[in-house]
MIDOSE-1310 file (N, C-alpha, C; in nm, 2 decimals, decimal comma, always signed):
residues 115
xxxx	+3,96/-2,11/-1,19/+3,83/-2,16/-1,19/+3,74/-2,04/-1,24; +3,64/-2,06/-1,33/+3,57/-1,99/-1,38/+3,39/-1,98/-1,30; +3,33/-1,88/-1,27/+3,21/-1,85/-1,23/+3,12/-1,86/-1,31; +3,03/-1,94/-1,32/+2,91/-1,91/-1,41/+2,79/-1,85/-1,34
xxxx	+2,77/-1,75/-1,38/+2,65/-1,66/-1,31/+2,55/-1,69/-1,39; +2,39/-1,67/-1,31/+2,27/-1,74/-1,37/+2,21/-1,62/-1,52; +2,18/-1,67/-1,59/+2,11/-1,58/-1,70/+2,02/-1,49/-1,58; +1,97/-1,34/-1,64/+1,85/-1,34/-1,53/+1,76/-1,28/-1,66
xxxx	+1,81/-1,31/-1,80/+1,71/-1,28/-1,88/+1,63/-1,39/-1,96; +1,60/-1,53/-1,90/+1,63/-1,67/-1,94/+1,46/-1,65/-1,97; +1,45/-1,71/-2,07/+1,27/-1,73/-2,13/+1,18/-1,79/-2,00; +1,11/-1,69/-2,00/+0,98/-1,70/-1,92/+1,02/-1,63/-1,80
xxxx	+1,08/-1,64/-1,76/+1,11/-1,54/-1,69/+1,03/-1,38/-1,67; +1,01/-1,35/-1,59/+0,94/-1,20/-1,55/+1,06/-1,10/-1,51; +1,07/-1,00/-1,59/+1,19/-0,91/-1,59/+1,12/-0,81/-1,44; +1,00/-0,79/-1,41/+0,90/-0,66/-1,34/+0,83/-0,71/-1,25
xxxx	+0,79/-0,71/-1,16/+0,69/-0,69/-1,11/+0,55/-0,70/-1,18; +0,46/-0,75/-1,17/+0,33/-0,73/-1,24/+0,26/-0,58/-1,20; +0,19/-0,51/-1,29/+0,12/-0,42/-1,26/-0,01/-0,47/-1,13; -0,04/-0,40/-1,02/-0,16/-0,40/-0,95/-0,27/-0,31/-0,99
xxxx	-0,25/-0,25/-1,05/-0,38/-0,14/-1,08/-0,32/-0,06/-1,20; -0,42/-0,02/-1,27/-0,45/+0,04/-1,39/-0,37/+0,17/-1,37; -0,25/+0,19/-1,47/-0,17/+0,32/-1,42/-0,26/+0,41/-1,51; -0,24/+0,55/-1,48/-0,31/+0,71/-1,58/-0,27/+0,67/-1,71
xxxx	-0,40/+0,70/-1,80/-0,40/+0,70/-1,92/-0,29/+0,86/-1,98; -0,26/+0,83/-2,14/-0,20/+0,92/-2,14/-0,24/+1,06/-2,12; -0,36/+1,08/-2,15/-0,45/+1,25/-2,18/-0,43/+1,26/-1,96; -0,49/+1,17/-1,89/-0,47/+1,21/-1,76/-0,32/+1,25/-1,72
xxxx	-0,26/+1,14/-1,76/-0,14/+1,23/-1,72/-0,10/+1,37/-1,81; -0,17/+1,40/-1,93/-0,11/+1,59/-1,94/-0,19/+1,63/-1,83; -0,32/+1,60/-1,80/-0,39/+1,68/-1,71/-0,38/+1,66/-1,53; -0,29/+1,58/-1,50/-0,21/+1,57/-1,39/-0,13/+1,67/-1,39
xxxx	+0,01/+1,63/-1,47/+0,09/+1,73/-1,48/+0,03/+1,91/-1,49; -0,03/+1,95/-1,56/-0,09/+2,06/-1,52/-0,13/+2,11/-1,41; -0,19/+2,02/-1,36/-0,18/+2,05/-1,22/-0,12/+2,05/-1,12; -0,01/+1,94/-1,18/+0,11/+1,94/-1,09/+0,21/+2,09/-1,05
xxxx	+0,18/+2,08/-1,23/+0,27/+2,30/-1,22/+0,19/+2,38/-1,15; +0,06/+2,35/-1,14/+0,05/+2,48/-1,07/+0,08/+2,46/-0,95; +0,10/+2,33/-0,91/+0,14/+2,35/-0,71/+0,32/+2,37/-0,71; +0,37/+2,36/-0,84/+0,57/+2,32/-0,87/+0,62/+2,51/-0,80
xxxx	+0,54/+2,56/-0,75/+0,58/+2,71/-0,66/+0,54/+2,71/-0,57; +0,64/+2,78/-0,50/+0,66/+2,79/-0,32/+0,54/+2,91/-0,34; +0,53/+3,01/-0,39/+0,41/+3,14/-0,39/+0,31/+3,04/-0,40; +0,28/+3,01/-0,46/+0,11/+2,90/-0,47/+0,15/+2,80/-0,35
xxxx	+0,19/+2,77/-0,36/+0,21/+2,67/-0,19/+0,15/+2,69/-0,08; +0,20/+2,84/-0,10/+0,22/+2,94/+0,02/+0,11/+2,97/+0,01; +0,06/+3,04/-0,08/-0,12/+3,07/-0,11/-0,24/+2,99/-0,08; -0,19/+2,89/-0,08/-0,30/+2,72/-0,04/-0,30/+2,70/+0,09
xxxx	-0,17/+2,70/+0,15/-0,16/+2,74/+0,30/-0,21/+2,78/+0,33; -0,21/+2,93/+0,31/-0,27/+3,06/+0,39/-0,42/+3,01/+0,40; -0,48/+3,02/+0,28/-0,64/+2,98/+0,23/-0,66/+2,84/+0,30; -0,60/+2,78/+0,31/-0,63/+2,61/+0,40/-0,65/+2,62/+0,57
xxxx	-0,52/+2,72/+0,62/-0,53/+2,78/+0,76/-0,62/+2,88/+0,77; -0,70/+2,94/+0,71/-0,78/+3,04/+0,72/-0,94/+3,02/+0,76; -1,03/+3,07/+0,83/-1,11/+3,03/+0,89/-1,19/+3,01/+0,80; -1,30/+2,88/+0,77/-1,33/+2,86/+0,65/-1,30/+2,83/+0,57
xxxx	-1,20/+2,80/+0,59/-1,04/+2,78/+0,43/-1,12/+2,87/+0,32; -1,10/+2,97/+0,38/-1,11/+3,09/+0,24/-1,10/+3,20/+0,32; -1,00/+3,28/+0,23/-0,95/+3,39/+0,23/-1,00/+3,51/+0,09; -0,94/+3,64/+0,14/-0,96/+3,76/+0,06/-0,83/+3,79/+0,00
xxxx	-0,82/+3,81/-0,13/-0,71/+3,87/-0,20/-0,65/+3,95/-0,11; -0,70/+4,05/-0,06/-0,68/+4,15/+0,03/-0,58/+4,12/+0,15; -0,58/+4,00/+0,19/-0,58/+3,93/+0,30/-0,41/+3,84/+0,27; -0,37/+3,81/+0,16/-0,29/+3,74/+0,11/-0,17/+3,80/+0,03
xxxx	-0,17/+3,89/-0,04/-0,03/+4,00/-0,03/+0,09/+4,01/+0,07; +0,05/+4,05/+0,17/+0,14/+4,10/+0,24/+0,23/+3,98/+0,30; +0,15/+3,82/+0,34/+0,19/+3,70/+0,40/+0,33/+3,64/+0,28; +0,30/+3,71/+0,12/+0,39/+3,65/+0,05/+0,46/+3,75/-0,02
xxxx	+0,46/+3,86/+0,05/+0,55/+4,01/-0,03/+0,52/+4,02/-0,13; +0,40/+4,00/-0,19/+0,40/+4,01/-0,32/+0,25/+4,16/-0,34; +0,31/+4,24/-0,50/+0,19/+4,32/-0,45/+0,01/+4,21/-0,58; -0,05/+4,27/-0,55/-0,20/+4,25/-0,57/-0,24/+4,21/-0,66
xxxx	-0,18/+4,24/-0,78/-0,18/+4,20/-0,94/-0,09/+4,06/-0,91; +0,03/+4,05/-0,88/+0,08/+3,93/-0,93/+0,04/+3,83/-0,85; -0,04/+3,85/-0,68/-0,09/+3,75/-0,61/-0,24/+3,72/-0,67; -0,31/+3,83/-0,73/-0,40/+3,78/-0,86/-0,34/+3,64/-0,92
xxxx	-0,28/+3,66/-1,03/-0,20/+3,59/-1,11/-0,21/+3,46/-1,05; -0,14/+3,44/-0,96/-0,08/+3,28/-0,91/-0,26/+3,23/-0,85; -0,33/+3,31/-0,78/-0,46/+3,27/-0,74/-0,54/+3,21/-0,86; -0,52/+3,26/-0,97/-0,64/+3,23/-1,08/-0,54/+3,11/-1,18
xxxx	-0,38/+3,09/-1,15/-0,34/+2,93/-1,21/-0,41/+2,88/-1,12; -0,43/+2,88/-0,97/-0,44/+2,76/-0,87/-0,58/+2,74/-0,92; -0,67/+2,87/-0,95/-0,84/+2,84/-0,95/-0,84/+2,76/-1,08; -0,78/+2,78/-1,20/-0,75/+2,70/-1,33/-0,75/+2,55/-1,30
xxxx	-0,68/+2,53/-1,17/-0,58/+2,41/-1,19/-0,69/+2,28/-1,11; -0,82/+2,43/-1,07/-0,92/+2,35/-0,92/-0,86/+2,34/-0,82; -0,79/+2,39/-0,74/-0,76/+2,42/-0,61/-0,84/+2,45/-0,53; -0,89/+2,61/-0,59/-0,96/+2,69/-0,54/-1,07/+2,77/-0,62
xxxx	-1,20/+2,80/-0,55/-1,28/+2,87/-0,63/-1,27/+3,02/-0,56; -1,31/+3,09/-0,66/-1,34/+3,25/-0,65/-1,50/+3,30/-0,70; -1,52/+3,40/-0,52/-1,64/+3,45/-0,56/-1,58/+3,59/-0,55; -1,73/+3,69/-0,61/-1,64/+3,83/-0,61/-1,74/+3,86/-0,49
xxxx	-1,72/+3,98/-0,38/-1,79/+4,04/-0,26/-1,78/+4,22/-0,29; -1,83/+4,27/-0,32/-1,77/+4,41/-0,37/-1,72/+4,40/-0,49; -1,59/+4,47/-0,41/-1,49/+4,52/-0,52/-1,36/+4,39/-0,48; -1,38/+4,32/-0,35/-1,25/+4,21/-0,34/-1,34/+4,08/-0,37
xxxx	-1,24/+3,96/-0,41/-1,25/+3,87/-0,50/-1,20/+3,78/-0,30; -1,27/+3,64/-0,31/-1,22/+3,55/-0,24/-1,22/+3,38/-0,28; -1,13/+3,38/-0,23/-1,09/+3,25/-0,25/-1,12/+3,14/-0,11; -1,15/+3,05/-0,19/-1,19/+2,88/-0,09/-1,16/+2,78/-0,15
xxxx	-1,09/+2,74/-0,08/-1,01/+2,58/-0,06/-1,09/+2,47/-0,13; -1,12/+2,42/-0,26/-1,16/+2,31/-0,34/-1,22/+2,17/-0,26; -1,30/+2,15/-0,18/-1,23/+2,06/-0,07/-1,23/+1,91/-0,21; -1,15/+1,84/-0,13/-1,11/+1,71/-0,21/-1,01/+1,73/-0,33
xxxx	-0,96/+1,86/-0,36/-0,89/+1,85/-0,42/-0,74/+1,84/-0,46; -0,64/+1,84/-0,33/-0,55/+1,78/-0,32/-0,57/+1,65/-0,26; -0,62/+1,60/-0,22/-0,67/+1,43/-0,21/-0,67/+1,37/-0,34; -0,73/+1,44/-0,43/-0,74/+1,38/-0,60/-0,62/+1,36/-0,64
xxxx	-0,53/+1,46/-0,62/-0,40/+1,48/-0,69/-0,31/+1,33/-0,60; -0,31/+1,32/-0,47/-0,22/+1,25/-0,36/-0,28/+1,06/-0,45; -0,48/+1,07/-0,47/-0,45/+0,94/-0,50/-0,42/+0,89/-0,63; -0,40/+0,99/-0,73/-0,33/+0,90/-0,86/-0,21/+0,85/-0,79
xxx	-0,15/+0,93/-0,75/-0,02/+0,90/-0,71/+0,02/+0,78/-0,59; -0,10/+0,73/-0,55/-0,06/+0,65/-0,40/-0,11/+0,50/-0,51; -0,06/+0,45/-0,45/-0,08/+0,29/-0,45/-0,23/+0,23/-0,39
């Protein structure tokens, strides 16, 4: 005896789900993704952390080295992708530079992505 199984590609038929909402244009998504890289490291992670738990959610360069073993120039570095990316903004105080937490701006990133 032979099985006939149903077409499931039979005209009119809906192969998907309908879209609910307007997915990212293409230019947002390069400028997602960019931003995405700069959180795609455990050091910047770690840096957003620190600056998120920190009183004020802002911290001092000064202040941020030693939490990631890293020395001063390269925790520069990863601070000013994150400030690129809007994370975080930098004022200078002296001669040290500090950093604060963007507010709303991992919220931006969480709601392209949520439903």
């Amino acid at each position: 005896m032979t099985t006939v199984l149903p077409l499931l590609d039979a005209p009119g038929a809906a192969c998907c789900a309908p879209l609910v909402r307007e997915p990212i244009s293409a230019d947002d998504a390069v400028d997602l993704a960019h931003t995405i890289k700069a959180l795609a490291d455990p050091t910047r992670l770690r840096l957003l952390s620190i600056v998120a738990a920190s009183e004020g959610q802002e911290a001092c360069v000064c202040d941020l080295t030693e939490p990631v073993g890293l020395s001063q120039p390269t925790v520069s570095h990863h601070l000013k992708i994150l400030t690129d990316a809007g994370f975080l903004t930098r004022s200078k105080r002296g001669t040290w530079a500090y950093f604060a937490l963007v507010p709303g701006a991992l919220e931006r990133v969480a709601l392209v992505l949520t439903p």
